[in-house]
N, C-alpha and C positions, 0 to 999 in steps of 0.2 A: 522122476522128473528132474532136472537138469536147472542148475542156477539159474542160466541164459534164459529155458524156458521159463522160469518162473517168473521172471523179473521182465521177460514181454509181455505176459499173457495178460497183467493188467493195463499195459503200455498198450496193446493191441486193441483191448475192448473199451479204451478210452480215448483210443484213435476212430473206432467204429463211434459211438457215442458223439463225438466232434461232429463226426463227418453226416452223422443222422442228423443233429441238432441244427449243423450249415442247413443243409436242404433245406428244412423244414422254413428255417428265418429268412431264407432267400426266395423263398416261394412268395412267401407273404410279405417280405420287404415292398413291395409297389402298394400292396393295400396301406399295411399301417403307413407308409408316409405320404397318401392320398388322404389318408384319415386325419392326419396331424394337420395337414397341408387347408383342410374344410376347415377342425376345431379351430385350428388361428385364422380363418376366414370370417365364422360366426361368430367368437368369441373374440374379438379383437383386445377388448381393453382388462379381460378376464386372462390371457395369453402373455401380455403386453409384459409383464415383469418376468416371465421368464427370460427375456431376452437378459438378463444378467447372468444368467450363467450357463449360456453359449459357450464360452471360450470354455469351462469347467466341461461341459459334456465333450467338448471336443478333446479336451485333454485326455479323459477318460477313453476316447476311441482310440488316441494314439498309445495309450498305455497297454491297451486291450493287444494292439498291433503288436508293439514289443514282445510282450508273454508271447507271442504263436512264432515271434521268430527263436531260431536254434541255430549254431556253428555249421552246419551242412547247407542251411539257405545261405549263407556268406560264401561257405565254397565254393557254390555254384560259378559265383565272380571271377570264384580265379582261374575256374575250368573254362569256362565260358564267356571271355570279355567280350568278345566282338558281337554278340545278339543284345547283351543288355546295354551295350554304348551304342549300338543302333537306335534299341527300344525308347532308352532314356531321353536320347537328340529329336524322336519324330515326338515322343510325349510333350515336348518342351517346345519343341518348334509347330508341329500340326496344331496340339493343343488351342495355342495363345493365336494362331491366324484365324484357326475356327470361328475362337471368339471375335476377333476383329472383323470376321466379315459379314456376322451374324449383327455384332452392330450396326456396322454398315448400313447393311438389306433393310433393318428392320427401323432404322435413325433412331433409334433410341436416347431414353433422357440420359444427361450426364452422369447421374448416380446408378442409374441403371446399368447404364455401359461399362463403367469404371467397375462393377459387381459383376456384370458376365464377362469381363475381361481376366478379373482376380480370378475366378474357379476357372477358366482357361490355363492359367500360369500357374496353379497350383498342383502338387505332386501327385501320383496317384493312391490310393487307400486300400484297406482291406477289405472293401467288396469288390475290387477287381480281384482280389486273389481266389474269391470263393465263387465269383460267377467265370471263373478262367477254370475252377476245379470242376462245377457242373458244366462247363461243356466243352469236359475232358480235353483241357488246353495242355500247355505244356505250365503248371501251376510251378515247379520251381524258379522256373525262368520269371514268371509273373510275380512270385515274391523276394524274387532277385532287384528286378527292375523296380517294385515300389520301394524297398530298401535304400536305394544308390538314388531313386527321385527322392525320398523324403529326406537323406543325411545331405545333399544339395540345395533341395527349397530355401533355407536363411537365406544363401547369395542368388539363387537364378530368377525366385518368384518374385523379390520384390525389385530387380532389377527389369524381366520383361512387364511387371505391372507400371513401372515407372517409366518404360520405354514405350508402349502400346496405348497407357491411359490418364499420361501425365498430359496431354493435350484436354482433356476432357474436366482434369481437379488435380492439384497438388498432390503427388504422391511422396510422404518421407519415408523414404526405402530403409532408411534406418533403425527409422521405430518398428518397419514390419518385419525385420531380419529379424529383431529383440523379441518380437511379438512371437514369430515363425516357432522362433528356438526355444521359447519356455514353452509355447501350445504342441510344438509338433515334438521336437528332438529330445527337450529332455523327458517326457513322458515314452520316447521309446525306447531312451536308452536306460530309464529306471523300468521298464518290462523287460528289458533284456537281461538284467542284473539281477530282478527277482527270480525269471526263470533259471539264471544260470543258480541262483543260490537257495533256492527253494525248487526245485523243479517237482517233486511231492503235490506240494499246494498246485501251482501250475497246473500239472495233471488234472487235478483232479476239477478244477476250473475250467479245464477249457472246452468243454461239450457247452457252459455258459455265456462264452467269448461272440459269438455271432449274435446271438440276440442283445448285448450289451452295445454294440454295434448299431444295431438297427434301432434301438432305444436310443441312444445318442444323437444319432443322424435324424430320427423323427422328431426329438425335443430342441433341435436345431433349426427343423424347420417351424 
């Protein structure tokens, strides 16, 4: 046996391993966060102090994000500019009117509005990249496109939140660039860094990565 095969074949079975463990979380992703979604329904004031460390579980998803990216999803960039500057402009522009017309429709309250405006204008994540893989999309391009949306978010999200929902509450766009940059970028770009420098550990973590995910996003809700 051959270095090259050596040095894939556990690369291989811990791509297989990823790729069972996605399914599996992606299946069950609508239950558990239906479930999370009742227990803070029922449990309101027993739930109620989780909300402190929201911004913490989200960090953790974006860190999760980082580890799964690698130098080959960047290159796609440079082979392929004009699908992911398409992708990125309608995510950012369909996005953020979606929300605003859903407002609209539905006159919602202030806070409300100014809430389904925010996840409107914000970037997209790494359940698009794994529900773009189950239905066998073009997933490099899908994690091109969340890449190039989330290292943009600081400047685009809290300016179309300021532009779309500042009629409704005071938006300071500057505290959510600050906000954006510690919750989103620097957690991906310390995943990027571990995976470049530990790629070992990585490995051997990321059949883990999606359920870490969906743990996140459920203790969010």
């Amino acid at each position: 046996m051959s270095v090259q095969q050596t040095v894939s074949a556990p690369v291989n079975a811990s791509a297989s391993k990823e790729d069972r463990s996605a399914k599996i979380a992606v299946t069950v992703f609508p239950l558990i966060i239906l479930a999370a979604l009742v227990l803070g329904l029922l449990l309101p004031v027993q739930t109620a102090p989780l909300v402190k460390g929201v911004n913490y579980a989200l960090m953790v998803i974006m860190f999760g994000m980082g580890l799964t990216l690698t130098a080959p999803d960047f290159a796609v960039i440079a082979r392929r500019p004009w699908p992911i500057l398409v992708g990125v402009l309608m995510q950012y522009l369909i996005m953020p009117l979606a929300a605003v017309v859903v407002v609209w429709a539905f006159r919602l309250d202030p806070a409300l509005a100014v809430g389904v405006i925010l996840v409107g204008c914000a970037p997209g994540g790494t359940a698009s990249n794994v529900v773009s893989y189950l239905a066998k999309g073009d997933v490099a391009l899908s994690v091109a496109m969340t890449s190039v949306s989330t290292l943009l978010s600081p400047i685009v999200t809290p300016l179309l939140t300021k532009l779309f929902a500042d009629t409704y509450m005071p938006v300071d766009a500057p505290a959510m660039a600050k906000s954006i940059l510690m919750i989103v970028v620097i957690p991906v770009v310390a995943g990027l860094l571990v995976r470049k420098f530990a790629p070992r550990f990585v490995t051997a973590l990321l059949p883990v990565l999606p359920w870490i995910s969906v743990i996140g996003i459920s203790y969010a809700v």
